[in-house]
C-alpha positions as a printed NumPy array, in Angstrom:
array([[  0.   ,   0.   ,   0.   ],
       [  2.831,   2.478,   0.802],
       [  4.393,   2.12 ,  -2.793],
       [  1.604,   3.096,  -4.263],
       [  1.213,   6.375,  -2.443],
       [  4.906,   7.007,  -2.905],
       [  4.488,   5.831,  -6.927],
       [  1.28 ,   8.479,  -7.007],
       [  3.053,  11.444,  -5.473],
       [  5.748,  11.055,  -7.553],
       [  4.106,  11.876, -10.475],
       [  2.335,  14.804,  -9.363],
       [  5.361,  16.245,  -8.542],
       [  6.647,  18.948, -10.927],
       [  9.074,  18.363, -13.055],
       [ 11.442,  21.732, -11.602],
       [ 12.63 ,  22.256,  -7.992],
       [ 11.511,  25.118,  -5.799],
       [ 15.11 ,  26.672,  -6.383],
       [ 15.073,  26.446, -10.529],
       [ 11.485,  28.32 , -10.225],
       [ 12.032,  30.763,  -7.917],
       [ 14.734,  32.555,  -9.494],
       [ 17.007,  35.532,  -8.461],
       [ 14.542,  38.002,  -9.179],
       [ 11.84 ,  36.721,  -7.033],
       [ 13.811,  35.862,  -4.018],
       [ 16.044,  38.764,  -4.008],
       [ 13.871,  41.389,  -5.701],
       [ 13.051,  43.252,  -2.543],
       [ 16.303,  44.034,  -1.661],
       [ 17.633,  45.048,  -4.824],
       [ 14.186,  46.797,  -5.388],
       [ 15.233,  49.199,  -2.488],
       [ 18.838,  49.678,  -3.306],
       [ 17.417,  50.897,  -6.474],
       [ 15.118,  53.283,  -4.852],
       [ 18.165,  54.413,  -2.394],
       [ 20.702,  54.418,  -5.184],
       [ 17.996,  56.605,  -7.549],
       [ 17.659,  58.824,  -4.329],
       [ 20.913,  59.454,  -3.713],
       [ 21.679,  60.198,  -7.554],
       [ 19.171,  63.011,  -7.702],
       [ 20.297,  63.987,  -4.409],
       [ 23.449,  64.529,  -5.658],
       [ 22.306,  66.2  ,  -9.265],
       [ 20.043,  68.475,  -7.961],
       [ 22.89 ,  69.79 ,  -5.295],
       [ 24.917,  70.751,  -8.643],
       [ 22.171,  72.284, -10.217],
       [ 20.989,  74.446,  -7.221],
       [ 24.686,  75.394,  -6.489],
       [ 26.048,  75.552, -10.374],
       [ 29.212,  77.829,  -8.978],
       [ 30.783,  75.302,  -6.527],
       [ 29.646,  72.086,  -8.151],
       [ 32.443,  69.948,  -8.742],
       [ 32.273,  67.596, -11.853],
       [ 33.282,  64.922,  -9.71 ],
       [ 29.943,  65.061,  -7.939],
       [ 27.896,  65.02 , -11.231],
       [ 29.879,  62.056, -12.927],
       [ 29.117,  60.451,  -9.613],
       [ 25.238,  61.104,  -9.731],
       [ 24.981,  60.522, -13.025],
       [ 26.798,  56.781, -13.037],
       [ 24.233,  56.245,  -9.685],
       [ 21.135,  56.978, -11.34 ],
       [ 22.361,  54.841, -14.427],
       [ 23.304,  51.928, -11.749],
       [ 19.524,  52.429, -10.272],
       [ 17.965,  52.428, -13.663],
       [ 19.466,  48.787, -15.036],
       [ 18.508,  47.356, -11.578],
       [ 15.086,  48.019, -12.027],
       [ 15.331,  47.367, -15.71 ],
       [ 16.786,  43.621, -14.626],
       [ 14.168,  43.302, -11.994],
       [ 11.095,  43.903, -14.046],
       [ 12.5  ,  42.536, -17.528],
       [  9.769,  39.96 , -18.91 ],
       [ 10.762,  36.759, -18.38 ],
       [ 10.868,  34.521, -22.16 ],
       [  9.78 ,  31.01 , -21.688],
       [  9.41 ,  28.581, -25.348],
       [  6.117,  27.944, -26.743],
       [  7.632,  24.128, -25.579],
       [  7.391,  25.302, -21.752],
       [  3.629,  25.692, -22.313],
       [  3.234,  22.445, -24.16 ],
       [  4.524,  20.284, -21.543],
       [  2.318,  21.861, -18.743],
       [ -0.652,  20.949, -20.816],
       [  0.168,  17.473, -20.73 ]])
């Protein structure tokens, strides 16, 4: 009797472990959803200092901004980027 419950639950299963399907983005997308925010934050923060005080802005401190807000900007592209699955992922799920 208990090799057939084993045999049954076996093939209900899926066929990918928790680890393959949960991915990078969904496990750590919280935390590098925040850096984001802080990094974007700290970029403007830093941009809009030069631009209110234009005379003793350093280009040092824009440069720096600038490569912040672009570091913020392909995290959140790379967090929210579509996942592409084959036409033969949906095929086999049918089954």
């Amino acid at each position: 009797m208990r090799a057939q419950t084993l045999g049954r639950s076996a093939s209900v299963r899926p066929g990918k472990s928790l680890v393959v399907r949960g991915g990078l983005a969904r496990t750590f997308g919280s935390l590098a959803g925040s850096l984001a925010v802080i990094f974007l934050c700290f970029g403007l923060y830093l941009l809009e200092d030069a631009l209110v005080h234009p005379l003793a802005a350093q280009a040092g401190g824009v440069i720096t901004g600038a490569f912040i807000i672009a570091l913020a900007v392909i995290l959140l592209y790379y967090l929210f980027k579509p996942r592409r699955r084959t036409r033969a992922h949906y095929f086999r799920r049918g089954e």
